[in-house]
C-alpha positions, 0 to 999 in steps of 0.5 A, a space after each residue: 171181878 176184883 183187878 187187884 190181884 191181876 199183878 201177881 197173876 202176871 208175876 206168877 205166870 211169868 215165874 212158872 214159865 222161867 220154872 218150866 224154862 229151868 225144869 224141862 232138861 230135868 223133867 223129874 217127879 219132884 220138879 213135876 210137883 213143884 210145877 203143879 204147886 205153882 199152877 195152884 197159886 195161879 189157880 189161887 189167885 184168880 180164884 180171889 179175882 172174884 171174892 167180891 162176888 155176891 152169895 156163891 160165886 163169892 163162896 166158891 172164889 174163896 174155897 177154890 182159892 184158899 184150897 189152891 194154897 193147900 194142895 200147893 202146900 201138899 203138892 210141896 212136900 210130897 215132892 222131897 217125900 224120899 219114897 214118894 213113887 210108891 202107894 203109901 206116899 201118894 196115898 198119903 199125900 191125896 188122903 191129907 189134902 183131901 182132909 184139909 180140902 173138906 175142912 176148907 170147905 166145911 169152915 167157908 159153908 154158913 152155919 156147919 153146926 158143931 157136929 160136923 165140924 168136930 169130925 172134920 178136925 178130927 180128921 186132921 189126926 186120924 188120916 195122916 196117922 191111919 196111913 202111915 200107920 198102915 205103910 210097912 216099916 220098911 217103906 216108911 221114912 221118918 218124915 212121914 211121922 212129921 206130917 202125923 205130928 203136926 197134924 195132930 197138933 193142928 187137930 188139937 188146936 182146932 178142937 179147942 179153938 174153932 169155937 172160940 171168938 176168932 174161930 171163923 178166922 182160925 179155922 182157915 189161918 190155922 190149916 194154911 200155917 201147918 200146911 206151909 210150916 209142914 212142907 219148911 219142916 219136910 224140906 229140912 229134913 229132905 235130902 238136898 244139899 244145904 246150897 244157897 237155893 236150899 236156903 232160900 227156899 227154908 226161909 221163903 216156905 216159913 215165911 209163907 206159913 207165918 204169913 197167915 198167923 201174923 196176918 191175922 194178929 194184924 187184923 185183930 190188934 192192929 186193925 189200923 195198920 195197913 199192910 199192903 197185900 204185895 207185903 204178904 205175898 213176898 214168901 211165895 216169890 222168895 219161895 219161887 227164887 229158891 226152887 229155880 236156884 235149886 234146879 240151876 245148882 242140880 244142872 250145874 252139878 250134872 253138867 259137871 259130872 257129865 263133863 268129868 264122867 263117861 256117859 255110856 258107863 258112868 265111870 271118870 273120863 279121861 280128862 278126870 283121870 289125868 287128875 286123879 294120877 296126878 293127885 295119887 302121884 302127888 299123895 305117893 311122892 308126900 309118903 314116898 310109897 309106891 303107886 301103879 297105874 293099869 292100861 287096859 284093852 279089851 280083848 274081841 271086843 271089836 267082833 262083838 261090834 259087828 257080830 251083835 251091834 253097838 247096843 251090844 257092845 254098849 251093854 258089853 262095856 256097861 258090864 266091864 264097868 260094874 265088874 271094875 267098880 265092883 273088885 276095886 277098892 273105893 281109894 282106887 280110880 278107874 276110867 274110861 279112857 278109849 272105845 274099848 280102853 280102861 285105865 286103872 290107878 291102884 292107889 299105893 303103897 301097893 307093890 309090883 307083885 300085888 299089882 300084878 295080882 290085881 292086874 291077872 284078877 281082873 283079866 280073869 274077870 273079864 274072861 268070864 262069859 258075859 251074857 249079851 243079847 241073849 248070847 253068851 259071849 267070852 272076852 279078855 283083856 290085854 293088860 300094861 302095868 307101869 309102877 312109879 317111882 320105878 317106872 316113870 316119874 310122872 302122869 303122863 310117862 306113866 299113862 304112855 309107859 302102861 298104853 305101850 306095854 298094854 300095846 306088847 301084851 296085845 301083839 304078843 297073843 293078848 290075854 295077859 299081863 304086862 308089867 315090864 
């Protein structure tokens, strides 16, 4: 047993516990695969503890290493495949690494004559594009046609090339370079954010594929050039740094929004709220338009709480939200502000008639009946309106003129609209 690689076992141990560590609050199907692909280079690198083995165990150190890094490559892009839940991604992705796991294989075996070895890369181009062709249409995202492309083009080569001189070395170099030059191109095309952990990812992944190439021409043409092994293993750290500054940003961003937004509907809160009045009261004054701002309360909502439970009156307000979000227009705020309280900014210019008008639609939404723990419940609302610059010039006399006449609507009767 070689102790040679006992370093990066360690380092990659300690980078997949900081992975777990990061990971765990999100425990999502791509931060899963992203896990798994990690426990394959560790897997890897024990596996090479034992390359200097004599005869099979040496043979099987080397195959079980070398096809740890295909599966972590694999692993790699069926995580940012966007379908990735459904057959034809899973199928994919398992038929594919099975492919590059045979040939692996295949190529480490003494003496495979050529018989078998022709299928075998023909395989590489028939698989990817058998399964994908076989996906409906419209449960086929476009990168899957990437795969099919750089793999054709892998079979192409190694058709023409696994005989050649170097071709005991390229029948493993040339897999291992689509396979990480695959998963950089898929995370290119993925749909996260262009951050700094994107980037740091792209460039650690093409990295780690131009390793085995680059790695190779060192070894045939400069043979006396020494290149420590630390050196080639610098993409998969560069890759690690990359992934956890990914789910970091993914955190930061929930935590902002969860501190912006109501958890039980979805909607802004009311902290998010008083920005938007302000930036809608800023944008009328610059275009001297007229802008209104809604209270809302809802209307029985307390009996539904006791008759039905808080689950019911939880499902209650979810559906109040949807109802809101989906009559609205996209320039228009609404929010959270209470137990059972809305707050609503119509994004001028919009005049008190029209607002009006918006506000009694909404009432009547809310009048409809609502299905509710297998019940059949009816609401309604209790509505303050206030218009600036008629009524308030500011957020906050604004929000407290809307709450006080939403307080009149409900002492008169509730079920309506208050607008003076």
């Amino acid at each position: 047993m070689s102790w040679k690689e006992l370093p990066d076992l360690l380092a990659v141990g300690v980078l997949i516990y900081a992975f777990v560590s990061v990971a765990r609050p999100a425990g999502s199907r791509m931060t899963q695969a992203w896990l798994a692909g990690w426990i394959c280079v560790e897997v890897h690198f024990a596996a090479y503890s034992f390359l200097d083995l004599p005869g099979v165990g040496g043979m099987l150190a080397d195959i079980v290493g070398t096809s740890s890094l295909i599966w972590c490559a694999q692993l790699f892009c069926w995580s940012v495949d966007p379908r990735s839940e459904r057959w034809g991604s899973r199928v994919l992705f398992g038929a594919v690494s099975a492919v590059y796991t045979l040939y692996i294989v295949l190529a480490t075996l003494p003496s495979v004559s050529p018989a078998v070895m022709v299928p075998a890369a023909l395989l590489f181009a028939l698989v990817p594009l058998t399964v994908v062709a076989a996906t409906p249409a419209a449960k086929r995202p476009f990168s899957r046609w990437i795969t099919v492309g750089l793999n054709t083009a892998l079979s192409i080569a190694l058709l023409g090339w696994q005989f050649s001189k170097h071709g005991p070395d390229l029948m493993e170099v040339m897999p291992l370079f689509v396979a990480y030059f695959t998963c950089c191109v898929q995370f290119w095309f993925s749909n996260q954010r262009r951050t700094g952990g994107f980037v740091v990812t792209i460039l650690g992944l093409l990295a780690w594929s131009l390793v085995f190439p680059v790695g190779m021409a060192f070894d045939v043409f400069l043979p006396n050039v020494q290149v420590g092994a630390e050196v080639w293993n610098l993409p998969k750290y560069l890759v690690a740094i990359g992934m956890i500054l990914l789910l970091l940003e993914t955190q930061l961003r929930r935590n902002q929004h969860l501190a912006h937004h109501d958890s039980l509907t979805g909607l802004p809160n009311r902290r998010l709220f008083k920005d938007r009045i302000s930036g809608a009261l800023e944008r009328a004054r610059q275009r001297n338009i007229p802008t209104a701002v809604l209270a809302i309360d809802l209307d029985g909502f307390k009996e539904v709480n006791d008759t039905l439970g808080h689950h019911a009156g939880d499902d209650v307000l979810q559906q109040v939200a949807r109802l809101f979000a989906a009559y609205l227009r996209r320039v228009d705020t609404v929010a959270r502000t209470g137990g059972d309280e809305f707050s609503v900014v119509l994004e001028g210019p919009i005049g008190r008639h029209e607002a009006i008008d918006v506000a009694s639609t909404l009432k009547e939404l809310l009048e409809a009946p609502l299905s509710v723990a297998g019940r059949t419940m009816q609401i309604g609302a209790s509505i303050g309106l206030a218009m600036f610059p008629d009524d308030a010039q500011t957020p906050e006399e604004l929000s407290i003129l809307a709450d006080e006449r939403m307080y009149t609507a409900k002492r008169n009767g509730g079920g309506r609209v208050q607008a003076d």
